[in-house]
C-alpha positions as semicolon CSV with decimal commas, in nm:
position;residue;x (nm);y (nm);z (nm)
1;X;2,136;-1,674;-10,086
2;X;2,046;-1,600;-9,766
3;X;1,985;-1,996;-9,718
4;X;2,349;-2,055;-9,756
5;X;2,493;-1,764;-9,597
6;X;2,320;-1,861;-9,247
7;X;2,442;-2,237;-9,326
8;X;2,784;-2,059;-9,344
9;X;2,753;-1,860;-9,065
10;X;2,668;-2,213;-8,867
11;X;3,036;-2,329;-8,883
12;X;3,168;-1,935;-8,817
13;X;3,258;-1,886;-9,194
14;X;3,158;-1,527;-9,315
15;X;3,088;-1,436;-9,707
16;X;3,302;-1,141;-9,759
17;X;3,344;-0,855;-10,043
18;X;3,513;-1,052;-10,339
19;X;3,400;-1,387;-10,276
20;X;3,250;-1,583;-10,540
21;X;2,869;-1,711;-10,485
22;X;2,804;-1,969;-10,728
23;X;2,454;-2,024;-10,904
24;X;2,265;-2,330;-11,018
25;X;2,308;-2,639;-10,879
26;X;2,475;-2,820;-10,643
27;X;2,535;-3,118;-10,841
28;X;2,656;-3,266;-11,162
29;X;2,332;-3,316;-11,425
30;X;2,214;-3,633;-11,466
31;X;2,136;-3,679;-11,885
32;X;1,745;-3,858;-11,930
33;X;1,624;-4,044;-12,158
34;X;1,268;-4,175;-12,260
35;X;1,161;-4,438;-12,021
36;X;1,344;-4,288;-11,689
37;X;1,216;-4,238;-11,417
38;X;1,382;-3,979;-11,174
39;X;1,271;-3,992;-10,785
40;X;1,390;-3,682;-10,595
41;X;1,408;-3,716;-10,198
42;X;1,493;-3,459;-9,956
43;X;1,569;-3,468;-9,604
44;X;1,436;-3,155;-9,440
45;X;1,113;-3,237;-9,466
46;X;0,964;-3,126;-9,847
47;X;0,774;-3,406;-10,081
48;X;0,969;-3,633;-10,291
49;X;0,924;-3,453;-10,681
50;X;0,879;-3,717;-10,938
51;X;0,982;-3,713;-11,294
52;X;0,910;-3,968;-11,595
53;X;1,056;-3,930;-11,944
54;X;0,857;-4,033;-12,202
């Protein structure tokens, strides 16, 4: 939370009493299946996370 209020705060936006602050992702999920192989990259400098289905 307080991740995205800064990142608001960044382009002068403000959280206020009322607003809604969403949970969960920030993205649709992706259904798996055995055999997949899911590669997770981020650009702010934390390790790729690695998934396999089996």
């Amino acid at each position: 939370m307080a991740w995205w209020a800064n990142k608001l705060s960044e382009t002068g936006a403000v959280l206020e009493l009322g607003h809604v602050i969403p949970s969960g992702a920030t993205h649709n999920a992706k259904p798996a299946e055995a055999g997949d192989h899911i590669i997770a990259r981020f650009d702010n400098g934390l390790v790729d996370i690695k998934l396999s289905f089996s």
